[in-house]
C-alpha positions in Angstrom: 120.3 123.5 78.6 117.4 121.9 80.2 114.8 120.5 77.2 111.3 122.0 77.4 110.2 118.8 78.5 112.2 119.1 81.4 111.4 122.0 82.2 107.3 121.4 82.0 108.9 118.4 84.4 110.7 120.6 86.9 107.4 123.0 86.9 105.0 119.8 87.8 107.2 119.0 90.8 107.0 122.1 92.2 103.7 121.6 92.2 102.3 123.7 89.7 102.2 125.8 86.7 103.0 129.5 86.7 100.1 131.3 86.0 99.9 132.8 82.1 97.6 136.3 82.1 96.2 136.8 79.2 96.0 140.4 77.8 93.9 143.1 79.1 93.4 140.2 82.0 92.2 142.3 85.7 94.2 141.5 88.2 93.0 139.0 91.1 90.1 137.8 89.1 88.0 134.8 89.0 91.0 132.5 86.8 93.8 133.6 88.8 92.1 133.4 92.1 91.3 129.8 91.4 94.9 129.2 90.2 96.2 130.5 93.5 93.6 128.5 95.5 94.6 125.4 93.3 98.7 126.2 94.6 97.1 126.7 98.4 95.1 123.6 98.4 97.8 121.0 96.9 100.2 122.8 99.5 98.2 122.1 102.2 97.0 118.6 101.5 101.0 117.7 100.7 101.7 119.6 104.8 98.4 117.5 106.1 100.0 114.3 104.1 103.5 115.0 106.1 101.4 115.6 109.1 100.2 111.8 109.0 103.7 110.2 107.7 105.1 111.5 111.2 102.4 110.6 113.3 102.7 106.8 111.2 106.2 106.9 112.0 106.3 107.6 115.2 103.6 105.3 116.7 106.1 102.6 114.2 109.4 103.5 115.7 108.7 104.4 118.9 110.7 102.0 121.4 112.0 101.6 124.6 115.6 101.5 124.3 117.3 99.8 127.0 120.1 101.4 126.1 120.5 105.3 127.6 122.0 106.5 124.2 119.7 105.1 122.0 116.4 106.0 123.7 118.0 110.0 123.6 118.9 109.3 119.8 115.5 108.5 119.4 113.6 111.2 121.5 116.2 113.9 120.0 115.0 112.6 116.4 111.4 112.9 117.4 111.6 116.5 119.0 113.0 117.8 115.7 110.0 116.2 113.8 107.7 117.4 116.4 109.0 121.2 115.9 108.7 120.7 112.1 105.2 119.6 112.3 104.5 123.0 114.3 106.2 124.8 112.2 104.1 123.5 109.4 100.7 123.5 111.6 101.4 127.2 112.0 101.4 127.0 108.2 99.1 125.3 107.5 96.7 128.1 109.6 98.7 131.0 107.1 97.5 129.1 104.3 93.8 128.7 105.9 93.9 132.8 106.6 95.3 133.4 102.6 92.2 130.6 101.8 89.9 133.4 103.5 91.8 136.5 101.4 90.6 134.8 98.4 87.3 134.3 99.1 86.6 137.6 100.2 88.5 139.1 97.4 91.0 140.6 99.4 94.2 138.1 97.9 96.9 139.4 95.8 97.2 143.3 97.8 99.4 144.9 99.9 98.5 144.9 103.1 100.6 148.2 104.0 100.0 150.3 100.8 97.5 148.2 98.6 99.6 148.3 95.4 99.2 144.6 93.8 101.5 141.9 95.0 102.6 140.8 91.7 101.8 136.6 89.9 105.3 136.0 90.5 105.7 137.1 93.9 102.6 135.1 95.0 103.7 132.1 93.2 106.7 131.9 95.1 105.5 132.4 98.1 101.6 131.9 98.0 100.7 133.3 101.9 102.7 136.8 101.1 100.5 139.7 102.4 103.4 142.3 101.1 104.3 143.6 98.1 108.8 143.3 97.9 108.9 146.9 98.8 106.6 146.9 101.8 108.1 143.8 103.4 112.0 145.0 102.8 111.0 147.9 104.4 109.3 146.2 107.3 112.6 143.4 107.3 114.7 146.6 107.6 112.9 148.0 110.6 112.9 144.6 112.0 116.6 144.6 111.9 116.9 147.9 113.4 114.5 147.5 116.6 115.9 144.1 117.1 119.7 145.4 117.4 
């Protein structure tokens, strides 16, 4: 059984910790919108920090192999950063577009039926735009169309 000081650990790796409402607290307002913005910004500046250890590494490692096998090693090893890196720029504009939510007091709702999203939901995944219900429902049509 993990000691609470390992747990407060665990919590800090991930990056930060879970928001506590106080009672009678309104939903979305200024504390919790600046405790989501806090879990958007460190995300992003840890992508942006990524971003720069693969562009580092590959100006370092980048070599011309005279050897066939070794130069398609290498380029293989590069593509699959280069395809993380765009997955992550592509989330890095999400984060940028959840950034804007916030600011124009728009974060935390349900896109499709504008129930709340829930803390935990949005802690777990910060760019959700969905509550559970809405976006099952969408992964189920998704699954039907697609088959």
């Amino acid at each position: 059984m993990p000691t609470k000081a390992k747990a407060k650990s665990s919590q800090l790796i991930r990056g930060f910790e879970p928001y506590k409402e106080t009672k009678g607290e309104e939903y979305m307002g200024a504390p919790m919108r600046a405790h989501f913005t806090g879990i958007l910004n460190q995300w992003k500046l840890e992508l942006m920090q990524e971003v720069d250890r693969t562009v580092t590494h590959m100006k370092d490692e980048a070599a011309n192999f005279p050897d066939p096998a070794d130069r398609a090693s290498q380029e293989e090893e590069f593509s699959l950063e280069l395809r993380a890196r765009d997955r992550e720029r592509k989330l890095i504009k999400k984060i940028d577009q959840t950034m804007q939510l916030i600011e124009d007091n728009d974060y935390g709702w349900c896109e499709s039926c504008g129930v709340e999203i829930g803390i935990r939901r949005l802690e777990a995944r910060p760019t959700a735009t969905m509550c559970i219900d809405c976006k099952t429902l969408a992964e189920i049509k998704e699954k039907q169309v697609g088959s």
